[in-house]
N, C-alpha and C positions, 0 to 999 in steps of 0.2 A: 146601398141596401139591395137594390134590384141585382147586381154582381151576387149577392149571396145567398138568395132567391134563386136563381139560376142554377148556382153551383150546387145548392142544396138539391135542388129538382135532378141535375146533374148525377151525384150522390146516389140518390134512392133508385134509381133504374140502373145504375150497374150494380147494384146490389142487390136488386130484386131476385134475380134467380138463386141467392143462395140465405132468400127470406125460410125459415125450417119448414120442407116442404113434410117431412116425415114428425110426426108427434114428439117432442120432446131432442131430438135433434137436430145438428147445426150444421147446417148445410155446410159452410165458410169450413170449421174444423174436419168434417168430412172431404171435404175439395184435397186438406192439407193431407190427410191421412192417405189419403187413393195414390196422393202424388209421390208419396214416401212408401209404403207398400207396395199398390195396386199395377203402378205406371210397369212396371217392369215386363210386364204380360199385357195390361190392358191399354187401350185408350183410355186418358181419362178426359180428357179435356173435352167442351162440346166442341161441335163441327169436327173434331177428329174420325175421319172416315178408316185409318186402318189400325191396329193394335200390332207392340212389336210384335205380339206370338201372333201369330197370325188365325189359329183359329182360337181365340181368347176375343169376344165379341166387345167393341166400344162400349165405351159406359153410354153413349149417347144411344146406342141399340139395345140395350137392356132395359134402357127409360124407356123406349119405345114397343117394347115387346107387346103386343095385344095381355089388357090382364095382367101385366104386372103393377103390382100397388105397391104401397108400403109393406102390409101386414105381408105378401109374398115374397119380397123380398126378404123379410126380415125372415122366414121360414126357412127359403133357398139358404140362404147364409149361416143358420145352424142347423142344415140337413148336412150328415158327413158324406153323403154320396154323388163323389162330382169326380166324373173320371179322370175329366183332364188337368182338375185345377186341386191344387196341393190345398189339404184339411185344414184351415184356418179357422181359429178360433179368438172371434172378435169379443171384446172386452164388451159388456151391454153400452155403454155411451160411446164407443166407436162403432157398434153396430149402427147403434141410433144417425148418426153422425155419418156414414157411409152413405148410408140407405137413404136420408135428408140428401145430403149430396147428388145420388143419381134421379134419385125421384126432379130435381129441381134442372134437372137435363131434357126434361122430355119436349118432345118438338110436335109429337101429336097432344091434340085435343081430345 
C-alpha cells in the first residue's frame, strides 16, 4: 500500500505543470499540439534554451515574458500581425490548449 502511496505522490508532481494553467484548457493536449505544429520554429519543450528558427523565441521565454498572462496570450494569438511567424488560426479549444500549455512553462514567479 505505501508502494502506491508513493507512486501516486509520484504521479501528481510530473503532472503538475500541465494541471490547466489557462481557464478551460489543457495543458497535456496543448504540450501535444505545439509539438505537432509549433516545434517546427519553436522550442517547445521546457529548459529548451534555443528554437530551430532561431529568432522564433522558446515557449519557456514567452511564459516568462514580464506581463504575459493568459488573456495576452490568447489576444497575441488572434492578432494577425506577427511579421515573422505565418497567420495561424487556432481552432478556440486549441487555442485554449496552447496557451494552458505555455502558461504552465513559466519558471518566473
Amino acid at each position: 500500500m505505501r508502494t502506491l502511496n508513493v507512486a501516486l505522490i509520484l504521479a501528481s508532481i510530473a503532472v503538475a505543470p500541465f494541471v490547466c494553467a489557462a481557464e478551460g484548457g489543457d495543458a497535456r493536449r496543448g504540450h501535444a499540439y505545439a509539438k505537432k505544429v509549433c516545434a517546427k520554429c519553436h522550442a517547445v519543450e521546457g529548459g529548451d534554451m534555443i528554437s530551430p528558427t532561431m529568432i522564433a523565441p522558446t515557449f519557456t521565454a514567452v511564459a516568462d515574458t514580464a506581463g504575459m498572462n493568459e488573456r495576452g496570450l490568447i489576444v497575441w494569438f488572434q492578432s494577425s500581425d506577427h511579421e515573422t511567424m505565418p497567420n495561424l488560426m487556432l481552432a478556440p479549444g486549441d487555442l485554449d490548449d496552447v496557451v494552458a500549455y505555455i502558461v504552465s512553462l513559466r519558471t518566473r514567479k
